[in-house]
N, C-alpha and C positions, 0 to 999 in steps of 0.2 A: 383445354379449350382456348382458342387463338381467334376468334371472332368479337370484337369490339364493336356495338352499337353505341353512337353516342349522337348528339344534336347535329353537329358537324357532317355524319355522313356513317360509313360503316369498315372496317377494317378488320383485314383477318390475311393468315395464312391457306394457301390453293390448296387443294383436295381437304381429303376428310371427310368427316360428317356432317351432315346438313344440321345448322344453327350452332355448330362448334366450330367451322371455320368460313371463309368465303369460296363455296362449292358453288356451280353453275344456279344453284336452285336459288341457294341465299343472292345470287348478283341480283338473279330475275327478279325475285321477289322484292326487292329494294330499290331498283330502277324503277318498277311498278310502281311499287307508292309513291317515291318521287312522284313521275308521270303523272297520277292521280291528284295526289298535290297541285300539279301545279297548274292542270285542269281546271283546275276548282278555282285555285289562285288567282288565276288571270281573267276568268272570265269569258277566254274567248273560244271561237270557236274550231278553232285550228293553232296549235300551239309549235313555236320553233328552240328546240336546242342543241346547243354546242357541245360536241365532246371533242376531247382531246386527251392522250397520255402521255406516261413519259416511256422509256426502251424499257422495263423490267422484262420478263420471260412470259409474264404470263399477261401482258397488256392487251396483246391481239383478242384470244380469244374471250379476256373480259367485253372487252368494247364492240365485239361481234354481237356480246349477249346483251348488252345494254343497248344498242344503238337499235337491234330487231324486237326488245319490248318495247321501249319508247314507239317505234314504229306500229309496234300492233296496238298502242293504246290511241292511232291517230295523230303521236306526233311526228310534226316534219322533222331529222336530222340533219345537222350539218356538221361533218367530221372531218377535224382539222388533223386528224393522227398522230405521227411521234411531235410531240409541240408540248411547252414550258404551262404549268401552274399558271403563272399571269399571262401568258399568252393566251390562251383560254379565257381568262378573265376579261380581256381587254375587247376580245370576240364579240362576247354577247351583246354589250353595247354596239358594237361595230354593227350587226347584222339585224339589230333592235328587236334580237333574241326574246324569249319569254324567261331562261335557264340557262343553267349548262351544268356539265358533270367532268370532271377534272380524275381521269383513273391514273391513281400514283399512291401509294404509299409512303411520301415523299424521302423520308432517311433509313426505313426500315430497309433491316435486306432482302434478296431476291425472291424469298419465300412468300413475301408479302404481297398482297393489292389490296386497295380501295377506292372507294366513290366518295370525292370529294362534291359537295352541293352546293348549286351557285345560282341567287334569284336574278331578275332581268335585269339588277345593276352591275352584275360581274362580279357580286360580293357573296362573301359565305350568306349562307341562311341565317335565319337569327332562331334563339333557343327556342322560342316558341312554336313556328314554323317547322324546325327540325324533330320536337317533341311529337306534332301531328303527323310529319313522316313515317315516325319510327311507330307509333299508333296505328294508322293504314294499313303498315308492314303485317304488324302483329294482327293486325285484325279481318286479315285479305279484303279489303275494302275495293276491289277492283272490277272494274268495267271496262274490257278489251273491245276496240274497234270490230265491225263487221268489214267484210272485205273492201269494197268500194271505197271505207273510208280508211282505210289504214295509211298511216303515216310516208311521206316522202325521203329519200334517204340522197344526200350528193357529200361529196368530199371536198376541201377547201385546202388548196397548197401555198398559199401566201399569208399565211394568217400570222409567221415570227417576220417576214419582211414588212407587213403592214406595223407590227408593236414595234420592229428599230427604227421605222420612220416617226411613229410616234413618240420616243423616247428620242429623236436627234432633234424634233421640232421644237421642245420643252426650252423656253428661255435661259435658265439654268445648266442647260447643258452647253460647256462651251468646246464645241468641236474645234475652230479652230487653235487656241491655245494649246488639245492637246495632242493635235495634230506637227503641231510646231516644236513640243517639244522632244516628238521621236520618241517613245515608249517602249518599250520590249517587256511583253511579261510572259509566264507562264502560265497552262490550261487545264485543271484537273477536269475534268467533267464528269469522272467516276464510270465512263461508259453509256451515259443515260444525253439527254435530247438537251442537256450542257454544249454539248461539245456539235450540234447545230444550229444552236443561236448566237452561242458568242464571238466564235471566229467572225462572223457575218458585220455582226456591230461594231467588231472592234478593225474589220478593213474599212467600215465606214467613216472613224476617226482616225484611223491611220495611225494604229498602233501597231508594232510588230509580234506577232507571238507565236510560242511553243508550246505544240498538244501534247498533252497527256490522257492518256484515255477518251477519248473524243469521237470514238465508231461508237454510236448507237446501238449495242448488241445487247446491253441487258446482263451481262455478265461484269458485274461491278470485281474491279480488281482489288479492292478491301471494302472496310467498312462503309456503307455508303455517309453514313452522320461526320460533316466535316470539321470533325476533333484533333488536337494536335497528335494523338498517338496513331491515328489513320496516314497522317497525311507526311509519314517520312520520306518517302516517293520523291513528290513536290519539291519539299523543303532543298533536297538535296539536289535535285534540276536548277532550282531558281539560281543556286552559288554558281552551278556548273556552267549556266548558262550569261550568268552577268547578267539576269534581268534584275529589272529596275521590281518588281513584285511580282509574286502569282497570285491566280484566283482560284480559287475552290470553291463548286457547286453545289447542292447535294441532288437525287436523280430528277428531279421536278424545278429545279431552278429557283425556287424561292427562299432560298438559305444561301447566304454571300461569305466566304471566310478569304481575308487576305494573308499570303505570306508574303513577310519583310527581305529587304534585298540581301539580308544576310542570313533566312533559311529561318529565324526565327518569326512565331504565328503572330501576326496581326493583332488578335484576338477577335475573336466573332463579335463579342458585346462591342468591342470596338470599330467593327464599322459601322454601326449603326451612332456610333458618337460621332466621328467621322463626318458622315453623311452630314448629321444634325450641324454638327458646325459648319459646315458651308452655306448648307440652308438659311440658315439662323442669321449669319453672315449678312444673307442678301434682302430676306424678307422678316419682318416683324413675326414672329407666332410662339405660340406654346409648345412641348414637343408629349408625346407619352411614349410610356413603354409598360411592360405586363411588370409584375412585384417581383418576378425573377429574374430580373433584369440589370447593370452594374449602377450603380450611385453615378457614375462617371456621366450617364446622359444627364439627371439632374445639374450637375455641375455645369454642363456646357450649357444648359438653359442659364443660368445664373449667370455664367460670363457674360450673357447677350443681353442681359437684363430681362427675360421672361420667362414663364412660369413651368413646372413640371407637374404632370399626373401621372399616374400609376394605375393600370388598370389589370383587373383579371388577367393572369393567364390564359392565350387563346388570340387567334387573330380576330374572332369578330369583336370579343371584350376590346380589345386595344383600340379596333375601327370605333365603334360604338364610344369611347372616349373621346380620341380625335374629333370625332363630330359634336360632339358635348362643349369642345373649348375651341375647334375653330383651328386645329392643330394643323400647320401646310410639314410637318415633317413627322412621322413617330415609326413604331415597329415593336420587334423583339429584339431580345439579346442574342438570339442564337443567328444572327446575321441576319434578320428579317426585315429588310425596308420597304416602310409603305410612304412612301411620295401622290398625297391624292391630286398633285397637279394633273398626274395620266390616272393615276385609279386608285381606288381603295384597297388594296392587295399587297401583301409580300411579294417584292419582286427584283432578283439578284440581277438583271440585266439594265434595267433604271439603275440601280444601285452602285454597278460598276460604272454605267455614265457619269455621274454627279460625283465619284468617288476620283475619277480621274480628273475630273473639271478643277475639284478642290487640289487634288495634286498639282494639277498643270500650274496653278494662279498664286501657287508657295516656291519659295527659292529651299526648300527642301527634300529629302528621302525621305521613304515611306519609315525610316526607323527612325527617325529626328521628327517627324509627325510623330508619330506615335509616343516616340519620351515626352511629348510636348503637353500630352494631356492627363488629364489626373491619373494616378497609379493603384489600381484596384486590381486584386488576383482575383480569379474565381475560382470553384471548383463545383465539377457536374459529377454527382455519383445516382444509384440507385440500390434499391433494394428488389428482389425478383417476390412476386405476391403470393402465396400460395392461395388456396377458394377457401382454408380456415382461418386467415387471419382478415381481420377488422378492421378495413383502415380508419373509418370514423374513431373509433374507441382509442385505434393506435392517438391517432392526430388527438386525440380529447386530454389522452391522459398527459403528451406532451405539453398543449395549453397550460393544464391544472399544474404541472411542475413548474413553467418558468412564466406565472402569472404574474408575478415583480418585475418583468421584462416590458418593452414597449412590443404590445402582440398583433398583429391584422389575422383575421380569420375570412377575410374578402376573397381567398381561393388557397384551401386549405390551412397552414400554419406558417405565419412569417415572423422568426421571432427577433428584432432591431436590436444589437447589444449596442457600446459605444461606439468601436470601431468594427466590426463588423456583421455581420446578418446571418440566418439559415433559414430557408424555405424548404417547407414539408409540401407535396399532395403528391397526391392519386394522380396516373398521366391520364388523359385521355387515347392516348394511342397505344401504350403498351400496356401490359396488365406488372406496372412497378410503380413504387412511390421513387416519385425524383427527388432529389435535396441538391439543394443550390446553397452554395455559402460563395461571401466575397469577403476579402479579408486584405489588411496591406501589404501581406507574402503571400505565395504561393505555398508557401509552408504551415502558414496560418490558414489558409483556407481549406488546405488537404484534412488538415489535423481536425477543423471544425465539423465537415462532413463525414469525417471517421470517427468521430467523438458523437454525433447524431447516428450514426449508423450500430455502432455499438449499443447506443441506448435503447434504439428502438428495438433492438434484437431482446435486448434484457425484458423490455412488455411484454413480448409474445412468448417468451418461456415460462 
């Protein structure tokens, strides 16, 4: 079974069986609720949404099947086509949208689609909302338009040149510094709608760069999740080439990872610390990030004298913070930066703006950056689920073992030692528990995550 229903939206692997993966039946049926939803939602009498994907294989004829039930349920579409996660996002407001629907499965491989959910601010749905989707779904709750009134359909081809101009007008982005100082990086884009927004942005600050992967075919050349063991490609372009860094996408554009000028990763949690120190830098604020996330952002709030939150795992949990303390900078660890000066969204193309602005305005490399700020390894493993184990029971019996530890149970198991962490849960997108440890080696933090993965294996036996 490879079909994930959750608040967020719906996820699964192409063909198969209907309600075991995302088959044409399952889209319709889930586009529909949406639809229905948001019907209801808005009140009005004619509803407008955005779709957009990224190059996966099987995007067309998803977005064929969503875009003609929205339509028979009466709404008008506007399709932006192969287009970014936040480019999408950025849309809805632009069009003063009611929705929009975001089809990517964003790091999963090419077996994969789904329908990400987006209300008239450009932002995920919130759990409640998403809960009465997936209720609808379940419940066929629908009422399709009669002819006369069935939905409007046109297509929009400027929708990533409208988001680079919006991302070059941003204060904080200072084109001409890094314009000035001649840049050369390199492009992974994994094959996906990477590799037609960033070339674009990056001739408009006057950066030099070398594609890698960057035709839109959908045929990802490794793993799409931009992890260091994916990314030797890269690593080994950026030396050959003498650039100054690369950038690595993942297929949707909302996941940011940099490589250093000497081939070695950036680290993903590290851009978004990055990011945060420039910001931080210029304007007073708070920063958040999810509980899986490195101590190192913490730390840079403390250098600027302001405050850190931690929230759920999840992009609407982290917005939903941000907005609580008023944050102008936060995200995820896994290269996720949300800058609400343009939107409330993950978004890798803001992300490389501000990331080069803060380069441009240091008499430093990106690897003299990077020694420059606290030194946390991490490590990302998991475990694969089968339908007989438990993970409540699994996480419980963890708890009751190291209940002498400092423990958060706010999204799954995070258990605080002195020097360093492990976070347990359930993913939402894959059917695995993830475990995140950060530790002050790379040695220490492999061993922490294989020292949890052993244990947990010992429960279920």
């Amino acid at each position: 079974m490879s079909l994930i229903k959750s608040i967020s939206g719906i996820r699964g692997t192409i063909g198969g069986k209907i309600n075991d993966n995302l088959t044409p039946i399952d889209t319709v049926k889930f586009a529909a609720a949406y639809g229905t939803w948001l019907k209801t939602n808005s009140g009005k009498e004619k509803c407008k949404v955005i779709i957009g994907r990224d190059a996966r294989i099987s995007g067309q004829m998803v977005s064929q099947l969503v875009s003609s039930t929205l339509q028979g349920l009466g709404i008008d579409v506007v399709d932006l086509g192969l287009s970014t996660t936040p480019t999408v996002e950025v849309m809805v407001p632009h069009f003063q949208a009611d929705g929009g629907i975001i089809l990517t499965a964003s790091h999963n491989p090419k077996q994969w689609n789904a329908l990400k959910l987006l209300n008239a601010k450009g932002e995920f749905v919130s759990g409640n909302d998403g809960a009465e989707i997936l209720r609808i779904a379940e419940a066929d709750e629908f009422n399709f338009a009669e002819v006369d009134d069935l939905g409007n359909y046109e297509t929009f081809d400027d929708a990533i040149k409208i988001h680079i101009e919006q991302i070059l007008a941003l204060p904080l982005v200072n084109a001409k510094a890094i314009a000035e100082k001649k840049f050369k990086v390199v492009i992974d884009a994994v094959n996906s709608t990477g590799g037609i927004s960033i070339p674009p942005l990056l001739d408009k600050l006057g950066v030099e760069y070398v594609k890698m992967y960057c035709d839109p075919t959908g045929h990802f050349p490794h793993n799409p999740e931009p992890l260091k063991e994916h990314l030797t490609d890269i690593s080994k372009k950026v030396i050959e080439e003498k650039a100054d860094f690369g950038i690595v996408v993942d297929p949707d554009v909302d996941r940011l990872a940099i490589i250093s000028e000497d081939g070695e990763m950036f680290g993903e949690e590290y851009t978004l610390v990055a990011v945060a120190d420039y910001v931080l830098g210029k304007v007073g604020s708070g920063t958040v990030s999810n509980l899986s996330s490195s101590r190192a952002l913490r730390d840079i709030a403390s250098k600027h004298n302001q405050t850190y939150a931690a929230s759920a795992v999840g992009e609407v949990n982290v917005v939903e913070k941000m907005k609580e303390i008023g944050a102008k900078i936060g995200g995820e660890g896994n290269g996720g930066i949300i800058y609400p000066e343009l939107h409330y969204g993950r978004d890798s193309l803001v992300g490389i703006a501000l990331f080069l602005s803060h380069l441009a305005e240091q008499e430093k490399s990106v690897k003299e950056m990077r020694d420059a700020y606290p030194s946390y390894f991490m490590g990302k493993k998991k475990i694969e689920l089968t339908p007989e184990i438990n993970v409540d029971e699994l996480l419980k019996k963890v708890e009751e073992k190291y209940q002498s530890e400092e423990i958060s149970t706010v999204d799954g198991v995070k258990i605080d030692f002195e020097d360093q962490w492990v976070h347990l849960r359930k993913s939402n997108t894959e059917p695995i528990i993830r475990i995140y440890t950060e530790a002050p080696t790379q040695e220490k933090a492999d061993a922490l995550a294989d020292r949890f993965i052993s244990e947990l294996s010992s429960f279920t036996n």
